[in-house]
C-alpha positions as CSV (number, residue, x, y, z in Angstrom):
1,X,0.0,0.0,0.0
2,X,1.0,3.7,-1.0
3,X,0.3,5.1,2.7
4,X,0.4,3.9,6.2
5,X,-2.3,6.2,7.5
6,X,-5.1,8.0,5.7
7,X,-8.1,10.1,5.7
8,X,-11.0,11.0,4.0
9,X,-13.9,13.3,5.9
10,X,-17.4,14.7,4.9
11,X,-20.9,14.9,6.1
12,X,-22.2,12.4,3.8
13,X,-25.8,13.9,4.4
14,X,-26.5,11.9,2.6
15,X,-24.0,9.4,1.3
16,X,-23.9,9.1,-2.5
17,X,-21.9,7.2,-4.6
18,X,-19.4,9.8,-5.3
19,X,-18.6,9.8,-1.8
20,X,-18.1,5.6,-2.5
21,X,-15.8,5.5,-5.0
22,X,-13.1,8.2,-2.9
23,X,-14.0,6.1,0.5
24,X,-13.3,2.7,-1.9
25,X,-10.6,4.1,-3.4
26,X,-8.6,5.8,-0.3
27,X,-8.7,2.6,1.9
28,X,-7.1,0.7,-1.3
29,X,-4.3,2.9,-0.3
30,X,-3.8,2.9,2.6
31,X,-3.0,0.2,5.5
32,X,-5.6,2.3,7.9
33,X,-8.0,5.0,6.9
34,X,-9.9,7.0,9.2
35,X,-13.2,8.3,8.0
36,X,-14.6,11.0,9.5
37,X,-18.0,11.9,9.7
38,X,-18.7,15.8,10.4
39,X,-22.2,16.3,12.3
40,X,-23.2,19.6,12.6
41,X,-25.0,19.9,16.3
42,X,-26.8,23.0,15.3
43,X,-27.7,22.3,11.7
44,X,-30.6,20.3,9.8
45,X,-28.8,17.2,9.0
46,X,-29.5,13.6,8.5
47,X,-29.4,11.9,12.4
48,X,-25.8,11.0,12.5
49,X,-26.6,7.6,13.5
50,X,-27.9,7.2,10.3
51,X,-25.1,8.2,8.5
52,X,-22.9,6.3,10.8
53,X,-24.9,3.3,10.0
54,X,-23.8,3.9,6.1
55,X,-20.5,4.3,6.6
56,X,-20.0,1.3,8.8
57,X,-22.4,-1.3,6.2
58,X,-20.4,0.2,3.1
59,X,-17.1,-0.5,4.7
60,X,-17.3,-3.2,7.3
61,X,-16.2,-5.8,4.7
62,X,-12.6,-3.9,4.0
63,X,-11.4,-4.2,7.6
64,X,-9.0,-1.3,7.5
65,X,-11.2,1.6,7.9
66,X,-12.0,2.9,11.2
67,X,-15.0,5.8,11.2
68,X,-15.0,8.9,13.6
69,X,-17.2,11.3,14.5
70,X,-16.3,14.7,14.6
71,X,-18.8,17.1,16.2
72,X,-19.0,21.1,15.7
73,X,-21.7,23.5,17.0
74,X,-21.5,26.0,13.9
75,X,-25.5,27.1,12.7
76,X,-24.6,26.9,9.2
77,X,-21.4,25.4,7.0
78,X,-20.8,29.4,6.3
79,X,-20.0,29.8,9.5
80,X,-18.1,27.1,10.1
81,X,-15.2,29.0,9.4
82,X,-10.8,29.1,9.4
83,X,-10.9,29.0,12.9
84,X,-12.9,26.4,14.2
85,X,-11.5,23.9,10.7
86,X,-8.1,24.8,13.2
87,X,-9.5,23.6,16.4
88,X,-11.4,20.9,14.6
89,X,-8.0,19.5,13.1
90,X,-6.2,19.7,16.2
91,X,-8.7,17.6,18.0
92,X,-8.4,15.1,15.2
93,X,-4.9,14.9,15.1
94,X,-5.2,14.0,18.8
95,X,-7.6,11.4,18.4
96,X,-5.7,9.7,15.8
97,X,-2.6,9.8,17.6
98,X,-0.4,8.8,14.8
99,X,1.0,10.7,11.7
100,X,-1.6,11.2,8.9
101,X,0.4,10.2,5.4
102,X,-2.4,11.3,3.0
103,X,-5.4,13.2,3.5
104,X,-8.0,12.5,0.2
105,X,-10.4,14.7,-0.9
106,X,-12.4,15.8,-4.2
107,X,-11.0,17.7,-7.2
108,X,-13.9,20.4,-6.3
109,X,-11.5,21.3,-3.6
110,X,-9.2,24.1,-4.1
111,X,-5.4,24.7,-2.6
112,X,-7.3,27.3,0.1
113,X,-9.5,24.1,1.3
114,X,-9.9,23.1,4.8
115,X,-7.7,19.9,4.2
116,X,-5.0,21.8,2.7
117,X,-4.4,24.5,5.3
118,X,-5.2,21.8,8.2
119,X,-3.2,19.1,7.9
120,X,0.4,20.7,6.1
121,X,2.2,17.6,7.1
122,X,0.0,15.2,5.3
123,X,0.0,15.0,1.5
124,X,-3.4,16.0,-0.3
125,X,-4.6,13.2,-2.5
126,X,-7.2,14.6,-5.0
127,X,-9.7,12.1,-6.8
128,X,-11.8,13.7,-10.0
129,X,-14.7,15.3,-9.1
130,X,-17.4,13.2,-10.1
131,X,-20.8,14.3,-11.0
132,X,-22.5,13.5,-7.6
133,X,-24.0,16.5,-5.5
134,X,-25.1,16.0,-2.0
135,X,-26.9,19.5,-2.3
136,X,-28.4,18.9,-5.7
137,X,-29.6,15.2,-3.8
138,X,-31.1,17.0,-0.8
139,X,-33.0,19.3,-3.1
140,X,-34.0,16.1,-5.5
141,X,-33.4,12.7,-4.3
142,X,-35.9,11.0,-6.4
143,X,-34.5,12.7,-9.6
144,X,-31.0,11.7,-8.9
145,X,-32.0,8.0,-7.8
146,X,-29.5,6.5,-9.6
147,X,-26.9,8.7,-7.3
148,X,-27.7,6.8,-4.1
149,X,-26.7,4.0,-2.9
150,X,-28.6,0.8,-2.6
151,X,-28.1,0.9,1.3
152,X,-29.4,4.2,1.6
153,X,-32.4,4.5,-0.6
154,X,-34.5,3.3,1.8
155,X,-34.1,6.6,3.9
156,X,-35.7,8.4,1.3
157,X,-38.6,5.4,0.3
158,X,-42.2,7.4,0.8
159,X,-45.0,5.7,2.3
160,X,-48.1,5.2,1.0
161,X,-51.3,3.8,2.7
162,X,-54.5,3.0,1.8
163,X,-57.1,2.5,3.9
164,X,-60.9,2.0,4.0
165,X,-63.9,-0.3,4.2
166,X,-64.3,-3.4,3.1
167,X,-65.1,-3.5,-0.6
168,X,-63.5,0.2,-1.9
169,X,-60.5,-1.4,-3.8
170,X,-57.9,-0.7,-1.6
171,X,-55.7,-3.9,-2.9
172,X,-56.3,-3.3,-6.6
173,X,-55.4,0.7,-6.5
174,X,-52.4,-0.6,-3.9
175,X,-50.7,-3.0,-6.7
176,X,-52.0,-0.7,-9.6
177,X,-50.0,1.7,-7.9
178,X,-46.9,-0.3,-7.1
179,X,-47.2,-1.4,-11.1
180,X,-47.4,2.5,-12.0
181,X,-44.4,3.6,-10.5
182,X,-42.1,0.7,-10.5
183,X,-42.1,0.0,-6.5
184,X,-43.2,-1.9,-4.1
185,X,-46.1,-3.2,-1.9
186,X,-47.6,-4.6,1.1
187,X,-50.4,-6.9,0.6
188,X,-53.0,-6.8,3.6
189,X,-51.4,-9.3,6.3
190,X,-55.4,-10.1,7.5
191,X,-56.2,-11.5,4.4
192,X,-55.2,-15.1,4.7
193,X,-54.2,-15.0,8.9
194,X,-58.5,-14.3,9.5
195,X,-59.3,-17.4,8.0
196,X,-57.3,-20.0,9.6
197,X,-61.1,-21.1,11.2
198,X,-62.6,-20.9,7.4
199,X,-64.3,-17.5,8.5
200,X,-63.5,-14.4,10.3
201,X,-66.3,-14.6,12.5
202,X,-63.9,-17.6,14.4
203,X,-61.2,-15.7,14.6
204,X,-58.7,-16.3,17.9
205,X,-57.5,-13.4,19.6
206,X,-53.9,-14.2,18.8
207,X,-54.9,-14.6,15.3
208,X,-55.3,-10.4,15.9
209,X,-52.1,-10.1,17.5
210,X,-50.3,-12.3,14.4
211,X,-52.1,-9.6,11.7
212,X,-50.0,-6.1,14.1
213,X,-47.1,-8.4,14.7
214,X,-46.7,-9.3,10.4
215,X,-48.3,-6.0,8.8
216,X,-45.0,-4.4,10.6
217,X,-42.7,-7.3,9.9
218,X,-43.7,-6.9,6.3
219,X,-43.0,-3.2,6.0
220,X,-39.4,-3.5,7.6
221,X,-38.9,-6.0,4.8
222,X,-40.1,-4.0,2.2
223,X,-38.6,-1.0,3.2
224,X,-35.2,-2.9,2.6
225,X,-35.4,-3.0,-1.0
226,X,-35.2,0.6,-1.0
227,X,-37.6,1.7,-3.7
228,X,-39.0,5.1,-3.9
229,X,-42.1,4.5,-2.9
230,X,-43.9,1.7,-0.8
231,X,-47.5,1.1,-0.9
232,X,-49.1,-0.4,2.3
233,X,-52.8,-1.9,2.1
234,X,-54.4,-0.9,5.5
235,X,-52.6,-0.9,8.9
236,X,-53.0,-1.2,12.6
237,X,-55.6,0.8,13.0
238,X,-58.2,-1.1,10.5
239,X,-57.0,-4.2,12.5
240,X,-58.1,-2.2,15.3
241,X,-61.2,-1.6,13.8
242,X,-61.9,-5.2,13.0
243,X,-61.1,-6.0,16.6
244,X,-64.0,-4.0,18.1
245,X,-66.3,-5.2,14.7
246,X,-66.0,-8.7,15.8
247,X,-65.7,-8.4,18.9
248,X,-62.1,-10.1,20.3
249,X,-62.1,-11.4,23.5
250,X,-58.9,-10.7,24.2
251,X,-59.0,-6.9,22.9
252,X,-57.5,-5.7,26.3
253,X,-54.7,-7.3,25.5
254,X,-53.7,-6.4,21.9
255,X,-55.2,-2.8,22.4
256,X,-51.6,-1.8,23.8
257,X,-49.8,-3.0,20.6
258,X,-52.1,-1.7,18.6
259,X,-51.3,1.2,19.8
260,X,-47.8,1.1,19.7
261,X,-47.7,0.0,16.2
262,X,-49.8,3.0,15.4
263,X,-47.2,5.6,17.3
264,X,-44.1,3.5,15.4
265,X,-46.1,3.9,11.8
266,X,-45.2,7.1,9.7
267,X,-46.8,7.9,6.5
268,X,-45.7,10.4,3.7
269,X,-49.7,10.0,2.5
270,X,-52.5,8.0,3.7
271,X,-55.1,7.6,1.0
272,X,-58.5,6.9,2.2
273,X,-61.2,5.2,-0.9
274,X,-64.5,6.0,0.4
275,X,-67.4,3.7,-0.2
276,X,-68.8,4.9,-3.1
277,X,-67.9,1.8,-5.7
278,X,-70.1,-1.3,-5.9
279,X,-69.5,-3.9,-3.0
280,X,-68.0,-6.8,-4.2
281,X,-69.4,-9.6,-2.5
282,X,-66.6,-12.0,-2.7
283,X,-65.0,-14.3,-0.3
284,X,-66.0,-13.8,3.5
285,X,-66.9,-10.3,3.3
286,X,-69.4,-9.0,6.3
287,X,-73.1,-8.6,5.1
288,X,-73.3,-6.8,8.3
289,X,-70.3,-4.2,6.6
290,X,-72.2,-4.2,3.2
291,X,-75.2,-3.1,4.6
292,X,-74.4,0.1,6.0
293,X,-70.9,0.6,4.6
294,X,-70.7,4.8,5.8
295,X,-71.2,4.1,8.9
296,X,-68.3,1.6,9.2
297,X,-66.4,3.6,6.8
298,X,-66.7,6.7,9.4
299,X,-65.6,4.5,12.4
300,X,-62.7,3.8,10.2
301,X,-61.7,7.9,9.9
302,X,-62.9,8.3,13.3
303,X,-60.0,6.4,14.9
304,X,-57.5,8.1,11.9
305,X,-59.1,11.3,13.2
306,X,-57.8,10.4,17.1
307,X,-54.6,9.1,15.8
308,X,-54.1,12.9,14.6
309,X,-53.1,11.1,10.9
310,X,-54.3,13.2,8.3
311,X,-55.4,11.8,5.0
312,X,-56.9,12.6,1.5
313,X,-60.1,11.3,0.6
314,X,-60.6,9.5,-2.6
315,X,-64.2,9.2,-3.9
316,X,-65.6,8.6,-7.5
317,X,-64.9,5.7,-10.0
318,X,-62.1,3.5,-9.9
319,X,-60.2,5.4,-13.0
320,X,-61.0,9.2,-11.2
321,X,-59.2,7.6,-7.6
322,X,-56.4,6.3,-9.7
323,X,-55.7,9.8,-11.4
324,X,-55.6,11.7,-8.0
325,X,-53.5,9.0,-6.3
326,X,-51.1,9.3,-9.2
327,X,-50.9,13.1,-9.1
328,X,-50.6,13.2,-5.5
329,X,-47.7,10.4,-5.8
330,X,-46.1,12.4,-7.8
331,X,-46.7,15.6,-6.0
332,X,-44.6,13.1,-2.6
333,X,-41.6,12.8,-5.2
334,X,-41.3,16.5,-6.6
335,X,-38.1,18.5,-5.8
336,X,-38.0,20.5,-2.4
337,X,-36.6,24.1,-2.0
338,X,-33.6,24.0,0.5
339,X,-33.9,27.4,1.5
340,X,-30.7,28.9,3.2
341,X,-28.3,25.9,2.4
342,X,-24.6,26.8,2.0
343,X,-23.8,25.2,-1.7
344,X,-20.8,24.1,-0.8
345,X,-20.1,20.1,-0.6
346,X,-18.4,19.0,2.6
């Protein structure tokens, strides 16, 4: 190896594949690297554990890379100025404890950089500036996809859930959706766990307990595949309404992790399909429901309504709820104005 001791620091907020190939390409030269991560205290960044959690799955396979934090209380990168870069590379000097050979950075840094004037002793290592922009990515991570890596797209995946009565086509519109933009979905865990007895109307308390336990099991999953959107067909609180509809016995008991679930789940959009289709009778579906599907339906937004989630009705026929739940997926993906963010790339 060219160096004995290396480093190679950023923010990585978030990680892109840029950031990869230097990171890749530093610790093949090197017999140690250090990577730093910089968290600003004071700033609107990506949770550091997060980006922690990055660093360490992209490298934990090399074996020569160890990854520090580096804290600094500046409000803005603007302000993060000559004097505290100083202090900053004094404390990681310290912390090192051993003479740094090479410090790497990108070709988008000039001679007056932080990493020129702070470490004089090292040599400055400078990898071509690749196309990769972690300000351009906050602004539009869904139109710069192909920028991030697999292992952090899934910070960025947007939920989706539909929710509703029986019969309003939640699990047609969910996989129409999944099929429109390329992702992925969550098929309603109750489906086949209610009819273990043949019928729902049988259905064991820990049947109801199964249905939380899975419907979260299967998000985590999906989550991992890291597409930009995930579509979720109903959630904890339908289950909860179906607990009260029929009546479990042992309701006391999952109450709590319904709950729970419901405080874990977040939701970029929650689409709710009111009941103005034709019911479908098909399969085990409640005459009871069928009968007097608004007033179930309102139970439904009732406990949305105390779960303070807010949500977009979708009414008409099934080709009018497909258009507004494509515009308003769309709408989730659009580009965001970072208002006040220093352009440069740290």
């Amino acid at each position: 190896m060219r160096y004995r001791a290396g480093m190679y620091g950023g923010s990585f907020n978030p990680l892109h594949l840029g950031h990869v190939d230097c990171i890749l390409q530093a610790a093949n030269l090197c017999e140690r690297l250090y990577l730093v991560l910089s968290v600003g205290k004071n700033r609107r960044e990506i949770d550091p554990r997060v980006r922690y959690r990055w660093l360490y799955q992209l490298t934990k396979h090399i074996g020569n890379v160890k990854i520090l934090m580096l804290e600094d209380d500046a409000p803005s990168k603007a302000e993060y100025g000559r004097e505290l870069w100083q202090a900053d590379a004094e404390k990681l000097k310290a912390r090192i404890g051993e003479k740094l050979d090479a410090v790497f950075c990108g070709s988008d840094y000039g001679e007056d950089s932080f990493w020129k004037l702070c470490y004089p002793e090292s040599e400055l290592v400078v990898f071509p500036r690749s196309e990769h922009n972690s300000t351009e990515l906050r602004r539009d991570p869904y139109g710069h996809w192909d920028w991030l890596p697999k292992l952090v797209r899934p910070y960025y995946t947007k939920r989706v859930l539909l929710i509703g009565g029986e019969s309003t086509g939640k699990s047609t519109l969910t996989i129409n959706l999944a099929r429109r933009f390329n992702a992925g979905y969550i098929d309603e865990a109750g489906r086949d766990l209610s009819e273990r007895s043949g019928t729902d109307l049988l259905m064991l308390s820990e049947d109801f307990t199964e249905i939380l336990l899975q419907q979260k099991l299967n998000e985590i999953r999906a989550l991992e595949q890291g597409d930009m959107l995930l579509f979720e067909d109903t959630d904890a609180l339908v289950t909860l309404f179906y607990m009260q509809f029929l009546k479990d016995g042992g309701i006391r008991n999952n109450l709590p992790l319904a709950a729970a679930l419901d405080l874990m789940n977040r939701y970029d959009l929650v689409l709710f399909l009111e009941p103005d289709v034709p019911f479908v009778d098909e399969g085990d579906r409640s005459p009871v429901i069928r009968d007097d599907r608004r007033r179930y339906s309102e139970q439904i937004k009732d406990l949305l309504r105390r779960s303070k989630r807010s949500f977009v009705s979708l009414s008409g026929d099934y080709q009018q709820r497909y258009e507004t739940a494509v515009r308003l997926c769309r709408e989730l993906l659009a580009p965001k104005e970072t208002e006040g963010e220093d352009p440069t790339v740290f």
